[in-house]
C-alpha angles and dihedrals in degrees: 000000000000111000115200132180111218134176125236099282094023119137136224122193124206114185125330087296107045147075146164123205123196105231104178140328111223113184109301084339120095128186114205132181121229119198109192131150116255099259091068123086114224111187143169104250091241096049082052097051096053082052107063086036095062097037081058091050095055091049091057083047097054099047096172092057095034102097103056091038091044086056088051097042086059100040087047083056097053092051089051089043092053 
């Protein structure tokens, strides 16, 4: 994990396409703004996380269908995790 300090306005770039601007500090609570292009998917790690939980109980739900979405499901997890 790269750990870096920045100062309200600020910027961070990840890649050619994104970049994270620090907006205030407020006490133990930080805003920060994220440009990406719309093809990538910026979420909070606990909406995330119910995502992907309710996309795995319908595919227990589902069992027909459970082993083909199950492979995506985990491919689409390693693609979030890199």
């Amino acid at each position: 994990m790269l750990i870096l300090s920045r100062k309200i306005d600020e910027k961070i770039k990840i890649g050619d396409d994104i970049t994270i601007t620090l907006i205030d500090v407020h006490g133990d609570q930080v805003k920060i703004g994220i440009e990406a292009p719309k093809n990538v998917k910026v979420f909070r790690q606990e909406v995330f996380d119910a995502i992907q939980s309710e996309n795995k109980a319908a595919v227990v739900e589902n069992p027909s269908d459970s082993k083909d979405a199950l492979n995506a499901m985990n491919a689409l997890s390693k693609l979030f995790k890199k």
